[in-house]
C-alpha positions as CSV (number, residue, x, y, z in Angstrom):
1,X,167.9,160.8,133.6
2,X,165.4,158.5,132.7
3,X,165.8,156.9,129.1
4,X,162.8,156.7,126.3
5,X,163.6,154.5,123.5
6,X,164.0,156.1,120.1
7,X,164.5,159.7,121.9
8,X,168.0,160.3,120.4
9,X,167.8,158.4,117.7
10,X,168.1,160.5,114.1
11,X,167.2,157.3,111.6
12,X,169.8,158.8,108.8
13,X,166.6,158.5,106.0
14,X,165.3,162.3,106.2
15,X,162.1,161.2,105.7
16,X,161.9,159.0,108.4
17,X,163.4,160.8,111.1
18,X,162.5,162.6,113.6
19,X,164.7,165.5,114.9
20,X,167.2,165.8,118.1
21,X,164.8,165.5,121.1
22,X,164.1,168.6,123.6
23,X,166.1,166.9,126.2
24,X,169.2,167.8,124.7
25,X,168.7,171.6,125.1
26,X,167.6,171.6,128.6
27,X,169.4,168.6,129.7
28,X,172.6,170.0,132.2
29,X,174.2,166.8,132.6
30,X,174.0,167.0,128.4
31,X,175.2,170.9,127.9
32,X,178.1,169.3,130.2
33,X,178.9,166.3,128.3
34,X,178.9,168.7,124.7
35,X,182.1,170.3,126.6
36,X,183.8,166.8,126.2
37,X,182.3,164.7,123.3
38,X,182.0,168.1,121.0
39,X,184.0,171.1,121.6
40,X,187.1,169.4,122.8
41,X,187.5,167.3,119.7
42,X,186.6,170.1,117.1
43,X,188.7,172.8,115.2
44,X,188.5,176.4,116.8
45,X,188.9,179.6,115.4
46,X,191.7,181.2,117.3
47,X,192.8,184.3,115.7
48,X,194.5,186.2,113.0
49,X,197.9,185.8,111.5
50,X,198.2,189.6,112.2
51,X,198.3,188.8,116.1
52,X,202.0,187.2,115.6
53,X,204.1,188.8,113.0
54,X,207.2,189.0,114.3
55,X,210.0,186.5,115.9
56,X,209.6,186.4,119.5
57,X,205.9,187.6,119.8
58,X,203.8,185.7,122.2
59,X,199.9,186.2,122.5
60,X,197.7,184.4,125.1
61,X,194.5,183.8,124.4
62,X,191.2,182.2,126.3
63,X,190.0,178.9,124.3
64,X,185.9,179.4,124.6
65,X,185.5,181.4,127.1
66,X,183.4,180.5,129.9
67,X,183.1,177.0,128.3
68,X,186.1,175.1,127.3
69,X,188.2,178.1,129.4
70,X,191.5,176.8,128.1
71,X,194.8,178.9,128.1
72,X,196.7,178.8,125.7
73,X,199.6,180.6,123.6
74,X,200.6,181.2,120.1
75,X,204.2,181.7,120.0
76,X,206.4,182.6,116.6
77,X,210.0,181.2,117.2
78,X,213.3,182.5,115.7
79,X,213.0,180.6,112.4
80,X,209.5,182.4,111.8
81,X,208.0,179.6,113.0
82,X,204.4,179.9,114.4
83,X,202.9,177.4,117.6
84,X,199.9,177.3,120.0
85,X,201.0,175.9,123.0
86,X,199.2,175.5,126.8
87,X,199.8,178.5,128.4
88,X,200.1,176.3,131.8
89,X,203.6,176.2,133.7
90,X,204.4,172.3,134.0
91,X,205.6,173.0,137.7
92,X,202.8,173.8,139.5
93,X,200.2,175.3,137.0
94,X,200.7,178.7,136.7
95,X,199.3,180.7,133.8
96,X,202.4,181.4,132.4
97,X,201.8,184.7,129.9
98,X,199.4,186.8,130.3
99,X,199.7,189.9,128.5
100,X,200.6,189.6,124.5
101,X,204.6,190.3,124.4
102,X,207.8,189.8,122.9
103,X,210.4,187.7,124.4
104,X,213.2,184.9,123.5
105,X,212.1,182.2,125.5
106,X,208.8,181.5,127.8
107,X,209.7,182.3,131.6
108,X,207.4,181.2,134.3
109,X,206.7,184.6,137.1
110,X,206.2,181.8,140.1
111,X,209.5,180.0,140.3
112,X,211.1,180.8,137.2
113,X,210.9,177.7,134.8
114,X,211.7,178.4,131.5
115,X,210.7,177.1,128.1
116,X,211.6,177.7,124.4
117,X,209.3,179.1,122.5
118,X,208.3,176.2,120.7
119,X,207.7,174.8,124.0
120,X,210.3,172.1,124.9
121,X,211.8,172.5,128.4
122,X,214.9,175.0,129.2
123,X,215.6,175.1,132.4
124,X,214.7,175.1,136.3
125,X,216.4,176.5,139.0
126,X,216.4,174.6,142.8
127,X,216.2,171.2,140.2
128,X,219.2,169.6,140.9
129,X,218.1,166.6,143.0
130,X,215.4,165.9,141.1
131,X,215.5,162.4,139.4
132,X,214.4,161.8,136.0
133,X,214.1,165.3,135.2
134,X,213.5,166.6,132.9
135,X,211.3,164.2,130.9
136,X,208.9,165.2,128.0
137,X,205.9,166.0,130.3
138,X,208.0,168.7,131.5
139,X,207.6,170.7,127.9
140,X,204.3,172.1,127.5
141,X,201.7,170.7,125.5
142,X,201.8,171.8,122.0
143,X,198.9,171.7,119.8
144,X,198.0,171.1,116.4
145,X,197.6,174.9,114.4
146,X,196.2,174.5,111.0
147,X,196.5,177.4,109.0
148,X,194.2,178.9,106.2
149,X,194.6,182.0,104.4
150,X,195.2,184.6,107.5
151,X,192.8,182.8,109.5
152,X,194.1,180.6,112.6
153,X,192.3,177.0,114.0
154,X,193.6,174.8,116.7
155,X,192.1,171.6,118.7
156,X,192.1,170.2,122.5
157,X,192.2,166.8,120.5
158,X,196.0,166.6,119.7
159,X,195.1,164.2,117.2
160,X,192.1,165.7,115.1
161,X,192.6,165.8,111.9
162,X,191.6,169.3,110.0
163,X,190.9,168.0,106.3
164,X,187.9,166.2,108.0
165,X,186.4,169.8,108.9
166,X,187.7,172.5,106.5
167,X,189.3,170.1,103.2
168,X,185.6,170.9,101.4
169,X,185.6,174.4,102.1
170,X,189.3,174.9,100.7
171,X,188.6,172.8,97.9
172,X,185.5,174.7,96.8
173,X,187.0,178.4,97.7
174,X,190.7,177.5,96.4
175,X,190.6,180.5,93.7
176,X,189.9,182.8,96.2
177,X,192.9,185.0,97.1
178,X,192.4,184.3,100.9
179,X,195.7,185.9,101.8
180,X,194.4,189.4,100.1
181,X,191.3,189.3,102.9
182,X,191.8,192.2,105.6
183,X,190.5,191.7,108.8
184,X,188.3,194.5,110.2
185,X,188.4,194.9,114.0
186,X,186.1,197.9,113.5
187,X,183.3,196.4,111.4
188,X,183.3,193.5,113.5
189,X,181.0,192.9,116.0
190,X,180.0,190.3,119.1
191,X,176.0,189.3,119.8
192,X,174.5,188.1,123.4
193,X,171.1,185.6,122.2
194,X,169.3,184.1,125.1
195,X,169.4,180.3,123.8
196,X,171.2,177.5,123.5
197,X,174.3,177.5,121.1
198,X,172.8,174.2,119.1
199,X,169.5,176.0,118.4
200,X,171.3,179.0,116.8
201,X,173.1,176.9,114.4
202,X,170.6,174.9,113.3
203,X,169.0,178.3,112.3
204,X,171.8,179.3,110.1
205,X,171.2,175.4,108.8
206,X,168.5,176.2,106.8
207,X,167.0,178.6,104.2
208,X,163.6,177.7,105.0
209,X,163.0,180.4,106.8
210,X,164.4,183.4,104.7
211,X,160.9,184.0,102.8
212,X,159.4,184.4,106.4
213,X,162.2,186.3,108.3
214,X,164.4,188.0,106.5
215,X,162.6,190.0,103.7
216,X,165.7,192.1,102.8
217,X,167.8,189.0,102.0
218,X,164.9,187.1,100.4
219,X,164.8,190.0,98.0
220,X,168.3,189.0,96.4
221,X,168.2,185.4,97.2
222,X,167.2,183.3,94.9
223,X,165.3,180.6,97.8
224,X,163.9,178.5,94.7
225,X,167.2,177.8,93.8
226,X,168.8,177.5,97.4
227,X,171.0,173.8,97.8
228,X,172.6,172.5,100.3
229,X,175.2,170.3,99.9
230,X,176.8,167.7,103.2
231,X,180.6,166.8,103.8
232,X,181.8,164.8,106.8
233,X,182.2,167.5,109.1
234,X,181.1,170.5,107.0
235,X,177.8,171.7,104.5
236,X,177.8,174.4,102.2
237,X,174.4,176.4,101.4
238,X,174.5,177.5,97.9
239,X,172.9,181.4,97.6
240,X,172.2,182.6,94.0
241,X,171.3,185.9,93.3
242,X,167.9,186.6,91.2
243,X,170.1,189.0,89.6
244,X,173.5,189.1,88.0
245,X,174.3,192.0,90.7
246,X,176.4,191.6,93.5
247,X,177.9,187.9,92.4
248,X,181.3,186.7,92.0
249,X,183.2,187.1,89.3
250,X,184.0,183.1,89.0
251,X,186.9,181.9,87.3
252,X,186.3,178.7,84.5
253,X,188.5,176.7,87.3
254,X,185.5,177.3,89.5
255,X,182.8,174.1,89.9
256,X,180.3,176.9,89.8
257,X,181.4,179.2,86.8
258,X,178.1,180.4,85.1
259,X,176.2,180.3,88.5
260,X,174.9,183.7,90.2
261,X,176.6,183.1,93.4
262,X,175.4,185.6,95.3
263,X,177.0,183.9,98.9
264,X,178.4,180.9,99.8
265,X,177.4,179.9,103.5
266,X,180.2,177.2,105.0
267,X,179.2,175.8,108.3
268,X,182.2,173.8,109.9
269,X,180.8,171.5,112.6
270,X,180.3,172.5,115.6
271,X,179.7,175.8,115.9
272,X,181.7,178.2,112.9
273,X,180.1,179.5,110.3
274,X,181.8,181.0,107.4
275,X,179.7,183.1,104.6
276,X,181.6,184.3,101.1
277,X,180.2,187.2,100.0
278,X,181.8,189.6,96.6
279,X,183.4,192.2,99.2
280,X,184.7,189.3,101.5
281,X,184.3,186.8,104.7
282,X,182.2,187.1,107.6
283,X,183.2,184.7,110.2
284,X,180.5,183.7,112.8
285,X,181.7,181.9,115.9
286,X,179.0,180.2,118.5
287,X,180.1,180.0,121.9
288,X,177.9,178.0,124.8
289,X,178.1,180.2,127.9
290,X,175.0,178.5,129.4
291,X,172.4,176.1,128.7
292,X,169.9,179.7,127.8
293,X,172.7,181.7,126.7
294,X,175.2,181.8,123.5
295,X,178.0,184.3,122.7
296,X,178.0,184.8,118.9
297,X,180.8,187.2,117.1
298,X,180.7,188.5,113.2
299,X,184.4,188.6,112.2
300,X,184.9,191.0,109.2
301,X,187.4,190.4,106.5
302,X,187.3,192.8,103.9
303,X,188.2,191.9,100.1
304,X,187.2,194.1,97.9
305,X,185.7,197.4,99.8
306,X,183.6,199.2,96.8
307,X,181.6,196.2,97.3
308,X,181.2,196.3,101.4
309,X,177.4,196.1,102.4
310,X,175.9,194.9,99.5
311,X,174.2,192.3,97.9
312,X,173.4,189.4,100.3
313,X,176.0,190.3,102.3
314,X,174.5,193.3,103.1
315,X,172.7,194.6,106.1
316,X,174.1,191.7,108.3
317,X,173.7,193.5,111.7
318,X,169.6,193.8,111.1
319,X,169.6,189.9,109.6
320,X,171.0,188.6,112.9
321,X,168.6,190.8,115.2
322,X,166.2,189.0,113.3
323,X,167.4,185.7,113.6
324,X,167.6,186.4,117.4
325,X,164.3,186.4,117.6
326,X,163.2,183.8,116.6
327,X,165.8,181.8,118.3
328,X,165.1,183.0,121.4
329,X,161.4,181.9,120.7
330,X,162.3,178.4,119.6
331,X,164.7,178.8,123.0
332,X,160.8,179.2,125.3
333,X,159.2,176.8,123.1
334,X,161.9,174.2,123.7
335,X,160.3,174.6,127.5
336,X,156.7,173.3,126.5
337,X,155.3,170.0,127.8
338,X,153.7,169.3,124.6
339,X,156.6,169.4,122.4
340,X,159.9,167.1,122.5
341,X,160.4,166.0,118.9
342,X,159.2,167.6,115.1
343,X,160.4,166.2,111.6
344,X,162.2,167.9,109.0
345,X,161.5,168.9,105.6
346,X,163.3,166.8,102.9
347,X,164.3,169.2,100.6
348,X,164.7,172.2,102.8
349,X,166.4,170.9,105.8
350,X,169.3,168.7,105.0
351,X,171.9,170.5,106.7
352,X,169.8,170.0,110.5
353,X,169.7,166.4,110.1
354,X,173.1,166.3,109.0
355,X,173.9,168.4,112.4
356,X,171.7,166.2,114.5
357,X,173.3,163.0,113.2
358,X,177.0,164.2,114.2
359,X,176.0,165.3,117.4
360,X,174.5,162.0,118.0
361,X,177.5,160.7,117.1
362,X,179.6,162.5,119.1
363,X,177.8,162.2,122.3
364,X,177.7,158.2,121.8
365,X,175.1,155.4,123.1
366,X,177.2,155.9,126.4
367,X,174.1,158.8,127.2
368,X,171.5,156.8,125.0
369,X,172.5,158.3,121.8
370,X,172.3,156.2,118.7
């Protein structure tokens, strides 16, 4: 892949920069190395608290299907203890559970290894001989699960640290009664859009183009009054209504009591995407299953019901076929020979730039990034 000087370089003045070149969409070697230098080192949705109630309930569970294809297990021990462990025997890498289940330790089906349910080694049969057995690679990996509200997150990177993605977002939503939030198998739903996962989030990056696209939300957003503010690995974008319908009731503890927050719109970097509306949260989770193809799923967690499927929070099912669209458009146009970089508006488009930047960063100079 033949390097051009300046092509992945986002100078961090807005004004001066030019955005993440076309190369990076289209690029395999690039959608390949984003497995790696992004998605193994980010947080993850995994689930809800709901899956593992009880003592001695197992669930196994795919991380990113079809792209980071992990397995892995959330356990909850006898001391109510909750874990998300590989799902990998340390024998000879058998998938160890794979139907959710109760049990009081982890027994592999192949030869018959067995783990607590924390994960440490219990025993082998046929093991005897075996010298320096058993050592600590003979547990099975345990990663770190950070909790928040009844929502569930874990990491490939054993080391990551969670208040560098989601310490912003708890801060800002700490009066919220998270643990009151329901979630809503049946109002949730799961998207197919024919582009790349990057180009799909740097749609939800930006109000720019509500006036233009979504005339139902633009009615009760107030765009002249849209911010966007940047953490390290996190932005918010600020919606306030036009109206003082369909807003939060904010407490004085609040940093935006007197404010018509009509939505709060967290993205978490890489690819979730939380949005606080009056009735509740509605998760959005981007996951790569090609270079022209993106899973997307709306999670529904229902607060306060009266208020379901109104306000800016309405009507979500007909916003997203909208912003399909024009995804999939920017998807072909991505293709042309006469486009490979554009610039970004200062005061609109914040949040892209911010998104460019960390990609850049993650991916390193190592592929010309800088």
């Amino acid at each position: 892949m033949e390097d051009h000087p300046g092509r992945f370089h986002i100078d961090p003045d807005i004004s001066k920069a030019m955005t993440l070149h076309t190369d990076f969409y289209t690029d395999p070697d690039l959608f390949e190395q984003s497995r790696s230098s992004i998605f193994e080192k980010s947080w993850q949705y995994i689930g809800d608290k709901g899956l593992i109630t009880e003592k001695g309930r197992c669930y196994p569970f795919t991380l990113l299907e079809n792209y980071l294809n992990e397995p892995l297990l959330l356990t909850r021990d006898a001391q109510q203890q909750m874990h998300c462990l590989s799902n990998v025997c340390t024998h000879r890498g058998t998938v160890l559970i794979t139907e959710p289940c109760s049990a009081a330790h982890l027994r592999c089906r192949y030869h018959g290894r067995q783990f607590h349910l924390d994960g440490r080694f219990l025993s082998m049969p046929e093991f005897k001989e075996v010298k320096n057995f058993p050592s600590r690679e003979d547990d099975l990996t345990q990663l770190p699960l950070f909790e928040w509200g009844p929502c569930l997150f874990t990491s490939l990177d054993l080391r990551a640290d969670p208040k560098k993605y989601f310490a912003a977002m708890k801060d800002r939503m700490s009066w919220l009664p998270l643990q009151d939030f329901i979630y809503r198998p049946d109002l949730s739903n799961q998207f197919t859009v024919k582009a790349h996962w990057a180009l799909y989030c740097e749609n939800y990056l930006e109000g720019f183009h509500i006036p233009f696209v979504h005339a139902s939300l633009n009615a009760v957003i107030d765009y002249g009054n849209y911010t966007t503010e940047l953490f390290e690995y996190s932005n918010l974008q600020l919606g306030l209504a036009k109206t003082n319908e369909q807003i939060f009731d904010l407490p004085e503890s609040s940093k935006d009591f007197g404010k018509n927050v009509a939505a709060y719109y967290f993205f978490v970097f890489p690819n979730m995407m939380f949005n606080f509306y009056p009735w509740g949260l509605s998760i959005n989770l981007i996951q790569p299953q090609s270079r022209d193809l993106t899973s997307v799923s709306f999670l529904t967690y229902v607060w306060k019901e009266e208020l379901f499927n109104k306000g800016a929070g309405s009507g979500l099912d007909a916003v997203e076929m909208e912003d399909e669209e024009v995804v999939e458009a920017v998807q072909k146009g991505i293709r042309s020979r006469f486009y490979h970089h554009g610039r970004y508006s200062v005061s609109r488009e914040q949040g892209i730039h911010h998104f460019h930047r960390l990609i850049v960063q993650a991916l390193g100079s190592e592929n010309g990034f800088h």
